[in-house]
C-alpha positions in Angstrom: -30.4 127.9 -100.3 -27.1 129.3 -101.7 -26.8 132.8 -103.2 -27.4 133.4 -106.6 -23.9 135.0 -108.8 -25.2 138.1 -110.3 -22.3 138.0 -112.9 -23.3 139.0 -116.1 -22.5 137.9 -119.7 -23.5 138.7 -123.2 -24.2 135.8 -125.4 -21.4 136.2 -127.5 -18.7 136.3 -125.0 -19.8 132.8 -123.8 -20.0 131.7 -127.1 -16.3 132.8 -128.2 -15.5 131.3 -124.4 -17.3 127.6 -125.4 -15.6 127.7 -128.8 -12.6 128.4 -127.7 -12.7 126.0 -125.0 -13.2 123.1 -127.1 -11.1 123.9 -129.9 -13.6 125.1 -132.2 -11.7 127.8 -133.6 -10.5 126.5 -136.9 -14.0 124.6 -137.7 -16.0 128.2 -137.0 -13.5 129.7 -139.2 -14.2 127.5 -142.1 -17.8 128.4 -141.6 -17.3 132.2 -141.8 -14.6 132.1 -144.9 -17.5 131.0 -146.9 -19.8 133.0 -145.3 -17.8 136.3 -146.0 -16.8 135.0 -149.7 -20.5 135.0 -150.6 -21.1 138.3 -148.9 -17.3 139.6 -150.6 -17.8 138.6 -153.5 -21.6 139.4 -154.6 -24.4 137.3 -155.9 -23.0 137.2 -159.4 -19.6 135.5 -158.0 -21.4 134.0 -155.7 -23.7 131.9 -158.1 -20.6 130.5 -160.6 -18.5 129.3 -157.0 -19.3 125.4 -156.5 -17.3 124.8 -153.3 -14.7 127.2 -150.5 -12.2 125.6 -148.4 -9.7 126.4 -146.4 -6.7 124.0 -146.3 -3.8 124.7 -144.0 -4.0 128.3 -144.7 -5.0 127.9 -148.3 -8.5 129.0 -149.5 -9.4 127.1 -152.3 -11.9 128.2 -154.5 -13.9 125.9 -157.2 -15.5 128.0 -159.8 -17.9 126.5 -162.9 -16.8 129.7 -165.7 -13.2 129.6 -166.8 -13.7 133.4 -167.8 -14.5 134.1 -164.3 -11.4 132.2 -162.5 -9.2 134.0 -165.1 -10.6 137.7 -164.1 -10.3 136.7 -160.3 -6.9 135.1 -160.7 -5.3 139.0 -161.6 -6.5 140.2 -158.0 -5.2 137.3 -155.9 -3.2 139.3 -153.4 -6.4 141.8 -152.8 -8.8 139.1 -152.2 -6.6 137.3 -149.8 -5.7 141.1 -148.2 -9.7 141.5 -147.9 -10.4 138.3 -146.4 -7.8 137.9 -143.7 -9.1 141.9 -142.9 -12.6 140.8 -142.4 -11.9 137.9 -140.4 -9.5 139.6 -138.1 -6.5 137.4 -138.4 -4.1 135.9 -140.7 -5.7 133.0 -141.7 -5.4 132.5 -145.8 -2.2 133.0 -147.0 -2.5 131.4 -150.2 -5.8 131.3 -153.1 -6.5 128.8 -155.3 -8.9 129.2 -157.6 -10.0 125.7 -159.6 
């Protein structure tokens, strides 16, 4: 019977390892974008956004009030700033709010 490896790895290492293996990377971060939108934004935002997407490095955002899109429109830049900081990377360079 061959010897067992005693290597050791945490769960999230192999996960960034499998996702990275098989190209996973832009599909996971399409998951968190909305993820960290929700948790960015609040529950009051949160409730009046229909649909987030990212499209080639643009996050576009699909909101039911008109007042709301207007107030969000004036912080463009800092939203886009925050994201991109809590993801880690560049990865929304442009926000479009619909």
């Amino acid at each position: 019977m061959s010897k067992r490896e005693n290597d050791s790895f945490s769960v999230k290492d192999l996960m960034q390892l499998f996702i990275k293996e098989n190209n996973l990377t832009k599909g996971m971060q399409k998951i968190k974008i909305e993820e960290i939108w929700n948790q960015m934004m609040g529950p009051g935002v949160a409730t009046h956004t229909t649909s987030v997407k990212l499209q080639n490095k643009t996050l576009v955002i699909q909101l039911n009030s008109s007042v709301l899109r207007e107030e969000l429109s004036y912080g463009k830049d800092k939203i886009i700033k925050l994201m991109n900081e809590e993801i880690g990377e560049e990865v929304v360079t442009k926000l479009m709010l619909v």
